[in-house]
CHARMM internal coordinates of N, CA and C (Angstrom, degrees):
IC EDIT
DIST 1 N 1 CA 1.4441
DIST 1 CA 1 C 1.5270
ANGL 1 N 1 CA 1 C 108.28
DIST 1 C 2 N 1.6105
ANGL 1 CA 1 C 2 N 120.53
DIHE 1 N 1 CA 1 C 2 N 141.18
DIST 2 N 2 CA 1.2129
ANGL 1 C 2 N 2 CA 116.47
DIHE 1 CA 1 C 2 N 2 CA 169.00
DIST 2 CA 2 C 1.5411
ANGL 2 N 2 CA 2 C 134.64
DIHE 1 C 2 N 2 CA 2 C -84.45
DIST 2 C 3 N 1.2680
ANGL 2 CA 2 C 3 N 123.88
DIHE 2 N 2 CA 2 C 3 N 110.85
DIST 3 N 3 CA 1.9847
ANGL 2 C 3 N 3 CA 118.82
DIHE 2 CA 2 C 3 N 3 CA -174.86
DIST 3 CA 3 C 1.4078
ANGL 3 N 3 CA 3 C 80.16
DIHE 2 C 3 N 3 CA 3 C -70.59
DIST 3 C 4 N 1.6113
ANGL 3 CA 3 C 4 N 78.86
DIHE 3 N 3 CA 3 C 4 N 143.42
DIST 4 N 4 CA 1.5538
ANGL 3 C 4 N 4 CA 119.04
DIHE 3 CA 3 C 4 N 4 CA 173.06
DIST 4 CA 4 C 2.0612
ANGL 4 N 4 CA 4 C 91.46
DIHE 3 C 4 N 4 CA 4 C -57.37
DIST 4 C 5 N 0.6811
ANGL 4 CA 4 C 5 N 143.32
DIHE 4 N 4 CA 4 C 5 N -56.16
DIST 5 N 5 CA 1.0280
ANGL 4 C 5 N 5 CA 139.19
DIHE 4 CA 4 C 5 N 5 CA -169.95
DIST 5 CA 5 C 1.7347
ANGL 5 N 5 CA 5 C 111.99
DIHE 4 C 5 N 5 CA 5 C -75.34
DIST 5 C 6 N 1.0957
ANGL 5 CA 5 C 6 N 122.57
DIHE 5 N 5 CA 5 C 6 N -9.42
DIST 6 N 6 CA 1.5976
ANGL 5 C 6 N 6 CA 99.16
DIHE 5 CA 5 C 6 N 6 CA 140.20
DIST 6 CA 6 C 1.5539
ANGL 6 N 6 CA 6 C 127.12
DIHE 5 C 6 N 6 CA 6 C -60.48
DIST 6 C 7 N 1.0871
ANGL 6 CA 6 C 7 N 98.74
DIHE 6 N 6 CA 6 C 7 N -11.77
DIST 7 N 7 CA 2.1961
ANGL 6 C 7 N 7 CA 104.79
DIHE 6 CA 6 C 7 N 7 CA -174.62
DIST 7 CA 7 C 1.4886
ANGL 7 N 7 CA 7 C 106.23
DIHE 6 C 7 N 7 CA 7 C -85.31
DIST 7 C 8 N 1.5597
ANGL 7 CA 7 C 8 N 102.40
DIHE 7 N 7 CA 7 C 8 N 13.39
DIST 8 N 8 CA 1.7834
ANGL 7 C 8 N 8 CA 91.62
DIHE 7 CA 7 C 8 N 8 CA 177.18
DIST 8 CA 8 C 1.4231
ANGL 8 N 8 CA 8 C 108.76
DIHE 7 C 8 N 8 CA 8 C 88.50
DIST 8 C 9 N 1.7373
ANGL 8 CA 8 C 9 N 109.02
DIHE 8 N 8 CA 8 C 9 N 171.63
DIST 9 N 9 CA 1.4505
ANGL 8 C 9 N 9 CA 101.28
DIHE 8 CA 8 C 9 N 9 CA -179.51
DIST 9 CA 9 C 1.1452
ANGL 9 N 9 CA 9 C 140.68
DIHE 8 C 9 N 9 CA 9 C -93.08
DIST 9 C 10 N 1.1287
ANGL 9 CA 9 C 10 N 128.73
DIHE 9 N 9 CA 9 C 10 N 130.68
DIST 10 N 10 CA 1.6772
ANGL 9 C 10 N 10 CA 111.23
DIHE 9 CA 9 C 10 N 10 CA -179.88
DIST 10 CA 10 C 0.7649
ANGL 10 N 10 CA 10 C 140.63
DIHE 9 C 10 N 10 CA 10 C -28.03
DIST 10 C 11 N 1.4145
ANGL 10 CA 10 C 11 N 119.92
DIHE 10 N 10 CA 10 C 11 N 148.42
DIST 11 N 11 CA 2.1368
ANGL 10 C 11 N 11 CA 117.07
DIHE 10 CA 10 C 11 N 11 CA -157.14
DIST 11 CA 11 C 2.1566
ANGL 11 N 11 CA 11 C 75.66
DIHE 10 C 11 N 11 CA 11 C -165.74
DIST 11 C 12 N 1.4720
ANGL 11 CA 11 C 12 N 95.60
DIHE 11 N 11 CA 11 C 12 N 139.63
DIST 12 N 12 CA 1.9624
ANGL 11 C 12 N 12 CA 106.39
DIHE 11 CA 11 C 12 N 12 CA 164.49
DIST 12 CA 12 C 1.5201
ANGL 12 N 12 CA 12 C 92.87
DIHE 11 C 12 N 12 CA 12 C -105.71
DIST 12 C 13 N 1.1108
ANGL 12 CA 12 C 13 N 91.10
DIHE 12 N 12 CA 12 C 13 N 157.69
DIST 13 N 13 CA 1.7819
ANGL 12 C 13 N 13 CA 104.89
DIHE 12 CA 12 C 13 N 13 CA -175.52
DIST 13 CA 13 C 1.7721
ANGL 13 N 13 CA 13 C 89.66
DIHE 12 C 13 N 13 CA 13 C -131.51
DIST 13 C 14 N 1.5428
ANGL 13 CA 13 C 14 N 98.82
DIHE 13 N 13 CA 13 C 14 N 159.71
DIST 14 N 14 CA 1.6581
ANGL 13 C 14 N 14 CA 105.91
DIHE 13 CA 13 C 14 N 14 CA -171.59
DIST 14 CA 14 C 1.8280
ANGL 14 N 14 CA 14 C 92.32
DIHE 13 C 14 N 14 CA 14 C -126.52
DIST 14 C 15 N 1.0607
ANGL 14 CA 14 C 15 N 105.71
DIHE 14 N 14 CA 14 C 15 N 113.57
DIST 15 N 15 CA 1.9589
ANGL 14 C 15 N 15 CA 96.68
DIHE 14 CA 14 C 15 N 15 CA 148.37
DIST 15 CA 15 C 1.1316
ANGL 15 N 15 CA 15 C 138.09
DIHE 14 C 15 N 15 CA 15 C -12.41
DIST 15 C 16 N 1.2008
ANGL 15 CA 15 C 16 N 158.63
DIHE 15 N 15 CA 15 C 16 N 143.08
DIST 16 N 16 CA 1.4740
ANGL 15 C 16 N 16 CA 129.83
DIHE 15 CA 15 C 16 N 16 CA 159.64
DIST 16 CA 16 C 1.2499
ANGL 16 N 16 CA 16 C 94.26
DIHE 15 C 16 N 16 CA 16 C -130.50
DIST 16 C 17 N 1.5571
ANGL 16 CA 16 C 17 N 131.20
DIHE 16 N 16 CA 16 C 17 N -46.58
DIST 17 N 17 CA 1.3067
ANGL 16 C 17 N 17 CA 149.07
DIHE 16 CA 16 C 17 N 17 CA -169.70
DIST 17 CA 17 C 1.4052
ANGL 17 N 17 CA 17 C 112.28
DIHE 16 C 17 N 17 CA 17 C -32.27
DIST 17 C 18 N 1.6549
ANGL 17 CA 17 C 18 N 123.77
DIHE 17 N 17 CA 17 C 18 N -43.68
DIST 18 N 18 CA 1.3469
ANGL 17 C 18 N 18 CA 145.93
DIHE 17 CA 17 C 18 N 18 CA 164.97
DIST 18 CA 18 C 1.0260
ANGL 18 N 18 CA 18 C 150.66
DIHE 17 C 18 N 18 CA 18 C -123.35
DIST 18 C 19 N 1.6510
ANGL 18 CA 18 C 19 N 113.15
DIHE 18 N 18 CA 18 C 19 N 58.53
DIST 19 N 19 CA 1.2568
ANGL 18 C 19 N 19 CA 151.47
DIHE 18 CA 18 C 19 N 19 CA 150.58
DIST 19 CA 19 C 1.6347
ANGL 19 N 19 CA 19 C 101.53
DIHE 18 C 19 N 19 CA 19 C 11.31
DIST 19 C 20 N 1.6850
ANGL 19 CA 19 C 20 N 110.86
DIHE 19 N 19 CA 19 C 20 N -65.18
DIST 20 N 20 CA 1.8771
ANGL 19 C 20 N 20 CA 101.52
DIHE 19 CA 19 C 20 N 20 CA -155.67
DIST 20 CA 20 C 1.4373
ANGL 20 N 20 CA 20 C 80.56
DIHE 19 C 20 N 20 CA 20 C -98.67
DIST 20 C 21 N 1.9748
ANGL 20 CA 20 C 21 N 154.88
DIHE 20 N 20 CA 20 C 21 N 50.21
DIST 21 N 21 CA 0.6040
ANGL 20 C 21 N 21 CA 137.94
DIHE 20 CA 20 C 21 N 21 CA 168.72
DIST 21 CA 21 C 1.8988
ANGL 21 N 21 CA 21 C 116.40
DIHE 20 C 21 N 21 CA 21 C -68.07
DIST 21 C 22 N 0.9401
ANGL 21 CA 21 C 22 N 133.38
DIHE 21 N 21 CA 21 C 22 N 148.48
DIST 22 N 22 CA 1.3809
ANGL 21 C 22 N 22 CA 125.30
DIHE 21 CA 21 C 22 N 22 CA 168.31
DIST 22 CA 22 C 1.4037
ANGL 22 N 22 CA 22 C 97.40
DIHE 21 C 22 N 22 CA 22 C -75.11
DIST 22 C 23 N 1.5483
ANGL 22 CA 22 C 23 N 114.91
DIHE 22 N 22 CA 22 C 23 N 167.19
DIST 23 N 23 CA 1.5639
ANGL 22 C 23 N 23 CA 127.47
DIHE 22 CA 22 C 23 N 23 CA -170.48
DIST 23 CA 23 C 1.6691
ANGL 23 N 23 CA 23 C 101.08
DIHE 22 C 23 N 23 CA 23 C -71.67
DIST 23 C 24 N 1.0199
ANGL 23 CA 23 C 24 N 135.54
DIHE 23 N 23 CA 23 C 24 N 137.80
DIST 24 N 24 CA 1.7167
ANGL 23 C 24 N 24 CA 118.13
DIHE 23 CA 23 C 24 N 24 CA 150.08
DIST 24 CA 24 C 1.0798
ANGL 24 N 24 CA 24 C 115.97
DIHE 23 C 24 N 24 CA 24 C -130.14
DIST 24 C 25 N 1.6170
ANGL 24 CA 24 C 25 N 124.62
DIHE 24 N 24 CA 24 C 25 N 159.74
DIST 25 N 25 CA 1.2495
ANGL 24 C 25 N 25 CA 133.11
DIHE 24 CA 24 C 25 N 25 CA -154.63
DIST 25 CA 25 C 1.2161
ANGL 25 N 25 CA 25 C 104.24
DIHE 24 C 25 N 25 CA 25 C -62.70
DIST 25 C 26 N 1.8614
ANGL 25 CA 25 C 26 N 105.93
DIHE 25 N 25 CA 25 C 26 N 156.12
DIST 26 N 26 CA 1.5205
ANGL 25 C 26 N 26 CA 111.32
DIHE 25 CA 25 C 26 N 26 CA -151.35
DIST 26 CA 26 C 1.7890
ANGL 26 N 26 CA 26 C 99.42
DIHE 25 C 26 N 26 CA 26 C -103.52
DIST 26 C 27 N 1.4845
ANGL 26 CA 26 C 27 N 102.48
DIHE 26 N 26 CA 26 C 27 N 24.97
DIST 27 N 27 CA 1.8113
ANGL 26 C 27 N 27 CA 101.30
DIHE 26 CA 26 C 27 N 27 CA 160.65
DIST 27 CA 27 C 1.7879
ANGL 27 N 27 CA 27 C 100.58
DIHE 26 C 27 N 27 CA 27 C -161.05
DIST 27 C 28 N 1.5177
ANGL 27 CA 27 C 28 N 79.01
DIHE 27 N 27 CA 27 C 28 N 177.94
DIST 28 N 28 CA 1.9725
ANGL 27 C 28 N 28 CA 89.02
DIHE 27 CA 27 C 28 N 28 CA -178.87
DIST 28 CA 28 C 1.5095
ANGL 28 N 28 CA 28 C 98.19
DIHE 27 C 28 N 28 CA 28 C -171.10
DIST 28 C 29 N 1.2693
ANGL 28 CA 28 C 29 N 103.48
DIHE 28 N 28 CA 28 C 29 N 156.88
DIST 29 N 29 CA 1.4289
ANGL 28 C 29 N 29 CA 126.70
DIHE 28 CA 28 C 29 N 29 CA -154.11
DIST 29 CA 29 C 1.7895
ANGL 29 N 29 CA 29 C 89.86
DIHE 28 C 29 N 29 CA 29 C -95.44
DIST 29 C 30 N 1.6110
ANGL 29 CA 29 C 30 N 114.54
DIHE 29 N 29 CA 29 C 30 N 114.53
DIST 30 N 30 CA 1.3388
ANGL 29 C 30 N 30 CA 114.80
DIHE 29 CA 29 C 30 N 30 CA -178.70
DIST 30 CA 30 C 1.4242
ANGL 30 N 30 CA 30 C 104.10
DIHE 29 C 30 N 30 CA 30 C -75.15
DIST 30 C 31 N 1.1142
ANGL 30 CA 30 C 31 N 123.12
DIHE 30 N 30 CA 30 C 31 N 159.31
DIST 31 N 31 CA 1.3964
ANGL 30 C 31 N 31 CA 128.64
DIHE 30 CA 30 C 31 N 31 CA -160.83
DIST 31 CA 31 C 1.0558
ANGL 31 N 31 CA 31 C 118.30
DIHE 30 C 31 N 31 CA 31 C -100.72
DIST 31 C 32 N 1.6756
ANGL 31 CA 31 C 32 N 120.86
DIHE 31 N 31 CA 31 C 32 N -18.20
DIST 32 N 32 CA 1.3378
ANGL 31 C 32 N 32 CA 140.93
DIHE 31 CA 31 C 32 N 32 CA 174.61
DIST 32 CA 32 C 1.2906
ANGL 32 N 32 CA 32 C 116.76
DIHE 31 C 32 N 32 CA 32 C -70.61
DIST 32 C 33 N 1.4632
ANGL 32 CA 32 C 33 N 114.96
DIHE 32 N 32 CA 32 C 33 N -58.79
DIST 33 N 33 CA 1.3910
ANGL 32 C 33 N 33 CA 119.78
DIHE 32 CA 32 C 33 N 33 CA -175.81
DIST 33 CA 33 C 1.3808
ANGL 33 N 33 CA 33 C 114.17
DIHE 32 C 33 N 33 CA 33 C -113.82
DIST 33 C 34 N 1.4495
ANGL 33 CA 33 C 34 N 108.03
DIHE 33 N 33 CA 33 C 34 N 0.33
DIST 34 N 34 CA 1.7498
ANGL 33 C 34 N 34 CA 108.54
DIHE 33 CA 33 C 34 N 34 CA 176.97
DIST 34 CA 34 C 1.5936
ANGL 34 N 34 CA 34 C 112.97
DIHE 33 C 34 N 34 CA 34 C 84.53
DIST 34 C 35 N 1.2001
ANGL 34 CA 34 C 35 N 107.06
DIHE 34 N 34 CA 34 C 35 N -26.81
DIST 35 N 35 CA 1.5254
ANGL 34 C 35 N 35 CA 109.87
DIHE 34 CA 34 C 35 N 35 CA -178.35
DIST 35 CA 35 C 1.4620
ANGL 35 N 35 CA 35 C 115.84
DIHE 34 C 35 N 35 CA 35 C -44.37
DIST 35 C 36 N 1.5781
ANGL 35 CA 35 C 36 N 129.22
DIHE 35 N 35 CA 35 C 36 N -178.28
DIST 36 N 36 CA 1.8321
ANGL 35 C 36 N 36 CA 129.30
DIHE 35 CA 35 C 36 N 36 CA 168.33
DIST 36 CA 36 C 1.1517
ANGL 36 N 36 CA 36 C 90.17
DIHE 35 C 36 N 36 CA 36 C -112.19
DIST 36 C 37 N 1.2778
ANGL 36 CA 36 C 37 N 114.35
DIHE 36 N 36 CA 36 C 37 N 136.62
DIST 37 N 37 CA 1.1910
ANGL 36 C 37 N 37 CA 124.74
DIHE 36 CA 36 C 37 N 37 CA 165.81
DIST 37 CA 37 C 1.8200
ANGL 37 N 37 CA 37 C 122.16
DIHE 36 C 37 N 37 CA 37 C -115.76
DIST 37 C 38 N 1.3784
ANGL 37 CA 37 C 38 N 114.28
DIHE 37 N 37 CA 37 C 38 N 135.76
DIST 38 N 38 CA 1.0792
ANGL 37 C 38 N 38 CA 91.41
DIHE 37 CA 37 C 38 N 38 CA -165.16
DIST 38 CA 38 C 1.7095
ANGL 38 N 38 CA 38 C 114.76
DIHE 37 C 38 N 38 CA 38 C -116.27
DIST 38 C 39 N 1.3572
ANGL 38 CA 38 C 39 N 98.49
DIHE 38 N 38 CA 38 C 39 N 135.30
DIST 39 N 39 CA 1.3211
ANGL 38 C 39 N 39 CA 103.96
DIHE 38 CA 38 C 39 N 39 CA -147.53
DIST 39 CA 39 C 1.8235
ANGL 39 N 39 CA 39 C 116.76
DIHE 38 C 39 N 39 CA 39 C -75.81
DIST 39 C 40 N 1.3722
ANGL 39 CA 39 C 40 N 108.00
DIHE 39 N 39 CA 39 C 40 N -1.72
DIST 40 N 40 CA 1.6038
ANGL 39 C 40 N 40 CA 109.25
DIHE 39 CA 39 C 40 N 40 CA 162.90
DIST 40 CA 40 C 1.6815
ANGL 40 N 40 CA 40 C 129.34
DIHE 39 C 40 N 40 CA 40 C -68.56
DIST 40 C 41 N 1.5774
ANGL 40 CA 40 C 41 N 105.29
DIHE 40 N 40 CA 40 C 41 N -9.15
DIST 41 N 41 CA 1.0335
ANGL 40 C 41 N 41 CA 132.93
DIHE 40 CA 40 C 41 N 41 CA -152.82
DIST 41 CA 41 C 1.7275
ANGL 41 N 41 CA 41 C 93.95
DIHE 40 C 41 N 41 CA 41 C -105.96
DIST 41 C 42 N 1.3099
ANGL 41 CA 41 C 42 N 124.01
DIHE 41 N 41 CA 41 C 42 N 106.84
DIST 42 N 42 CA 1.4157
ANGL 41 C 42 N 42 CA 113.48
DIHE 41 CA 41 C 42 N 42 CA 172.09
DIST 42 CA 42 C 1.4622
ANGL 42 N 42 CA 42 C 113.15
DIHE 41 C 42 N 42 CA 42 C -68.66
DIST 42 C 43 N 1.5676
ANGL 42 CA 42 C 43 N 118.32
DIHE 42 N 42 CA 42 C 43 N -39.02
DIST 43 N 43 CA 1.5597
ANGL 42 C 43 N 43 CA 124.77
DIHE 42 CA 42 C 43 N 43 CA -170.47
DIST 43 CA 43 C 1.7229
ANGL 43 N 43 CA 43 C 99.01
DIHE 42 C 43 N 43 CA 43 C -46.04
DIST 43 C 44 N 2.0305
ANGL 43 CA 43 C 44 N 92.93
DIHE 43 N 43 CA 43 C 44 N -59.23
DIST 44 N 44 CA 1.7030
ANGL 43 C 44 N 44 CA 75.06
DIHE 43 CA 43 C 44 N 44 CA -174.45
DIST 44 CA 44 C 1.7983
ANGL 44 N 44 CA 44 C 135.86
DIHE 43 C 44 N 44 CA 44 C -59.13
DIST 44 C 45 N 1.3753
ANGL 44 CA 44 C 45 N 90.78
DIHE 44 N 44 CA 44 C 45 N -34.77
DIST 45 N 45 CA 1.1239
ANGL 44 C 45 N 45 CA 89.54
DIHE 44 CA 44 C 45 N 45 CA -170.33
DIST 45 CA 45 C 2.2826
ANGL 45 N 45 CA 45 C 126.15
DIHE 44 C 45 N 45 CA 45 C -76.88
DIST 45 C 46 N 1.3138
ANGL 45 CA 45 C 46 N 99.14
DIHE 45 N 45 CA 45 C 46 N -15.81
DIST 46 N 46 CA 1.7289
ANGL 45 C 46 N 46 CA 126.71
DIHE 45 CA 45 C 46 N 46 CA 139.03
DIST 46 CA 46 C 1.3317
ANGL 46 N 46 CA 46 C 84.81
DIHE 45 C 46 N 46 CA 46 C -30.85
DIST 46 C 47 N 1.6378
ANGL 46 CA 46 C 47 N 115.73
DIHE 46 N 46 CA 46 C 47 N -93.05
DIST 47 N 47 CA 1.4586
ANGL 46 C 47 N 47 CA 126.11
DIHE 46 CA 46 C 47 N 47 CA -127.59
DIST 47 CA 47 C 1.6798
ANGL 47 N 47 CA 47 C 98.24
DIHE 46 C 47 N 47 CA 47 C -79.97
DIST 47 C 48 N 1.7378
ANGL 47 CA 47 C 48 N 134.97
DIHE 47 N 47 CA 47 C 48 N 0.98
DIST 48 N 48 CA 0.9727
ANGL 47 C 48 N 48 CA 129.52
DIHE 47 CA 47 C 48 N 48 CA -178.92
DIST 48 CA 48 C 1.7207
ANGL 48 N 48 CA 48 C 108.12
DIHE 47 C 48 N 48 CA 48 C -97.28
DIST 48 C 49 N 1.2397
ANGL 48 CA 48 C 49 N 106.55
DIHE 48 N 48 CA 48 C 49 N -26.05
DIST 49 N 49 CA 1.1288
ANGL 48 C 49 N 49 CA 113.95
DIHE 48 CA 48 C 49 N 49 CA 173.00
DIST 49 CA 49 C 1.7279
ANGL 49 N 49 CA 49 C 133.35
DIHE 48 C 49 N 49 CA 49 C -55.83
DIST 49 C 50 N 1.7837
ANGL 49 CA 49 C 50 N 96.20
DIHE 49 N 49 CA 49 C 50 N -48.19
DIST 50 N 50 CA 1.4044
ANGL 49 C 50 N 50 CA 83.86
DIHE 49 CA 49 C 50 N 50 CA 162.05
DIST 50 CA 50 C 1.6982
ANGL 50 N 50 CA 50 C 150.59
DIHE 49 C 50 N 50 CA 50 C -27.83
DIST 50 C 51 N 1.1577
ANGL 50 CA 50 C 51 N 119.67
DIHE 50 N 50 CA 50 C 51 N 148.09
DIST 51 N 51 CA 1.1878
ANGL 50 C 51 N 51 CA 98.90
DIHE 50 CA 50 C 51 N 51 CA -177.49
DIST 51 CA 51 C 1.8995
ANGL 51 N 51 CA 51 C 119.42
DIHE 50 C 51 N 51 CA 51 C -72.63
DIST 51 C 52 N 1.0909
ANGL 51 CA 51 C 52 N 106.36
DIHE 51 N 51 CA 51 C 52 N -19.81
DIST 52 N 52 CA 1.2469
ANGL 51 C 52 N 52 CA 100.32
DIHE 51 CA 51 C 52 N 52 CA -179.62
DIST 52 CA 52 C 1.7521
ANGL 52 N 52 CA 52 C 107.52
DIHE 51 C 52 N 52 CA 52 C -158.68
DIST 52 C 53 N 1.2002
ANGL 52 CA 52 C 53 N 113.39
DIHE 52 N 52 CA 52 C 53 N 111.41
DIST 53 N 53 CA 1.5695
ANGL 52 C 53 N 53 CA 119.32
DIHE 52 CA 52 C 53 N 53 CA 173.73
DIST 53 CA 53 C 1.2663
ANGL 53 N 53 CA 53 C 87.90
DIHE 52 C 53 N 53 CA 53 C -158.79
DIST 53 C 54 N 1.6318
ANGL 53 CA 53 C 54 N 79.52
DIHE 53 N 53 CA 53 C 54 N 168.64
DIST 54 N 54 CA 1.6525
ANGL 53 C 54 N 54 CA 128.15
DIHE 53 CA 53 C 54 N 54 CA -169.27
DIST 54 CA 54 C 2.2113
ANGL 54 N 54 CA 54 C 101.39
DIHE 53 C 54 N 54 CA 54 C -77.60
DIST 54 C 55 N 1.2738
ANGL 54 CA 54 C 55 N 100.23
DIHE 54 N 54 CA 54 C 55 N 149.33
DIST 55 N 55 CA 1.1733
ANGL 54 C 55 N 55 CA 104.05
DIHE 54 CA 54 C 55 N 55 CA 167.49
DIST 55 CA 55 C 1.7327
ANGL 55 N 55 CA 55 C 123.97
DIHE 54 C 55 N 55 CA 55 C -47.30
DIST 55 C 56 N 1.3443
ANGL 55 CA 55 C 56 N 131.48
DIHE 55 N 55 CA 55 C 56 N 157.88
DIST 56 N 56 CA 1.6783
ANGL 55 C 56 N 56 CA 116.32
DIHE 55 CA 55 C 56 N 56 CA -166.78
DIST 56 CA 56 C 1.7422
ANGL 56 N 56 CA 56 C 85.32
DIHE 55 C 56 N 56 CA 56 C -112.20
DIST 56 C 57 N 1.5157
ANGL 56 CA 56 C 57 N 110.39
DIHE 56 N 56 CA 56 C 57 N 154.66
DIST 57 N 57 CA 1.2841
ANGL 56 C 57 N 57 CA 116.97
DIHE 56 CA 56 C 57 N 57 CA 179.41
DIST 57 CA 57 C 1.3563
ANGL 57 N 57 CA 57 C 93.62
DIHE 56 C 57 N 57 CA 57 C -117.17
DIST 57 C 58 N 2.0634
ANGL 57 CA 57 C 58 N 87.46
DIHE 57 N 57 CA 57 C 58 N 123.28
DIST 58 N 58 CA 1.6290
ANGL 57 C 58 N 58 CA 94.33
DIHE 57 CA 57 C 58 N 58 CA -173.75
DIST 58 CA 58 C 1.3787
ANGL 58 N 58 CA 58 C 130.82
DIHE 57 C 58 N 58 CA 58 C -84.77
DIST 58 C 59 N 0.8734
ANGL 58 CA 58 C 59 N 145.29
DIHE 58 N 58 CA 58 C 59 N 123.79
DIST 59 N 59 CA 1.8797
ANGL 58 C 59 N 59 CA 127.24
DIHE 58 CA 58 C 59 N 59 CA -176.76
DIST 59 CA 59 C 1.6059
ANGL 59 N 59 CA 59 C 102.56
DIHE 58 C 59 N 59 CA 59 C -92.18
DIST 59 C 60 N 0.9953
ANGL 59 CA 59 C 60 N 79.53
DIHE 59 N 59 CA 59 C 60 N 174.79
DIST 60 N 60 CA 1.7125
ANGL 59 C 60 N 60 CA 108.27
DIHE 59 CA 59 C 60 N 60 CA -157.10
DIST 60 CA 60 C 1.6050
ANGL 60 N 60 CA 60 C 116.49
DIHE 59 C 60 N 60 CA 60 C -56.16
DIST 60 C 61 N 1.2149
ANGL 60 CA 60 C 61 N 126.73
DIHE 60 N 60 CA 60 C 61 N -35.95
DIST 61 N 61 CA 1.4319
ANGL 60 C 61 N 61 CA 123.64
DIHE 60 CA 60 C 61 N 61 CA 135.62
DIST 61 CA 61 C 1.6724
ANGL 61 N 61 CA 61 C 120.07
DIHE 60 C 61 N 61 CA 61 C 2.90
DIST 61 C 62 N 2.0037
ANGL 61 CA 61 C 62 N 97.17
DIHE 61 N 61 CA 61 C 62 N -92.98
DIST 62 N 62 CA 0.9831
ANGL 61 C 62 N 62 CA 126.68
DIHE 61 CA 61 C 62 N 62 CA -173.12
DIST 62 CA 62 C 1.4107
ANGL 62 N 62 CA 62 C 102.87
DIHE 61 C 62 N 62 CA 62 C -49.95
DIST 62 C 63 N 1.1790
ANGL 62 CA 62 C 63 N 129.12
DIHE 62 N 62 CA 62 C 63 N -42.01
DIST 63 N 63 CA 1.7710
ANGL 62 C 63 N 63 CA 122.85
DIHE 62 CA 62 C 63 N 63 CA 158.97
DIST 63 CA 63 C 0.7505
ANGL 63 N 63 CA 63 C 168.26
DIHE 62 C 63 N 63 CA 63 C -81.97
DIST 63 C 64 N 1.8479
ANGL 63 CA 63 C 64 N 86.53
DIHE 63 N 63 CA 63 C 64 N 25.02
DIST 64 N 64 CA 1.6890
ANGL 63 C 64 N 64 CA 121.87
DIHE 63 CA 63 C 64 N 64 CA -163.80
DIST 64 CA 64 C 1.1591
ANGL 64 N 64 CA 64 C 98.29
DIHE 63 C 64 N 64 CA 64 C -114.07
DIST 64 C 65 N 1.4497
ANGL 64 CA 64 C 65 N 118.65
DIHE 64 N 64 CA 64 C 65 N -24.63
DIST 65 N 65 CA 1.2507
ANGL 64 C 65 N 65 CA 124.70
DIHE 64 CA 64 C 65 N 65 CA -177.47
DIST 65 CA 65 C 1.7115
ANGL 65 N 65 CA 65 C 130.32
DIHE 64 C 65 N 65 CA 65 C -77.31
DIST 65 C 66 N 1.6468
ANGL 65 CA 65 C 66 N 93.03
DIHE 65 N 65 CA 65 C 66 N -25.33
DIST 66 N 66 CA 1.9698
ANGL 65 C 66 N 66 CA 110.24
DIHE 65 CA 65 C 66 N 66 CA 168.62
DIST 66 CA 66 C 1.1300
ANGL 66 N 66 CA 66 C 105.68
DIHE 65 C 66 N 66 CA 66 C -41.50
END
COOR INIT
IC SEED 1 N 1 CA 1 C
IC BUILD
């Protein structure tokens, strides 16, 4: 399984594309592996995109931050 922390270090990324967007919740259930992904997180959301991988094993960081 891959820790989120093999993907390098955390960095938040901001939108720009949609300015009058309304807020939306800051995770979602990837559809591939079922996991939450949380969407402040570029690594995860990179690594949800693929077409097909394994769930990411989070370290303790990533679960300080919930």
């Amino acid at each position: 399984m891959t820790k989120l922390s093999d993907l390098g270090r955390p960095f938040a990324f901001t939108a720009h594309d949609q300015p009058s967007a309304p807020a939306t919740p800051d995770t979602y259930r990837c559809e591939t592996c079922g996991q939450i992904v949380d969407r402040r997180d570029l690594r995860q959301v990179i690594w949800h995109v693929q077409p097909e991988h394994e769930p990411l094993e989070l370290d303790s960081y990533s679960r300080m931050r919930r």
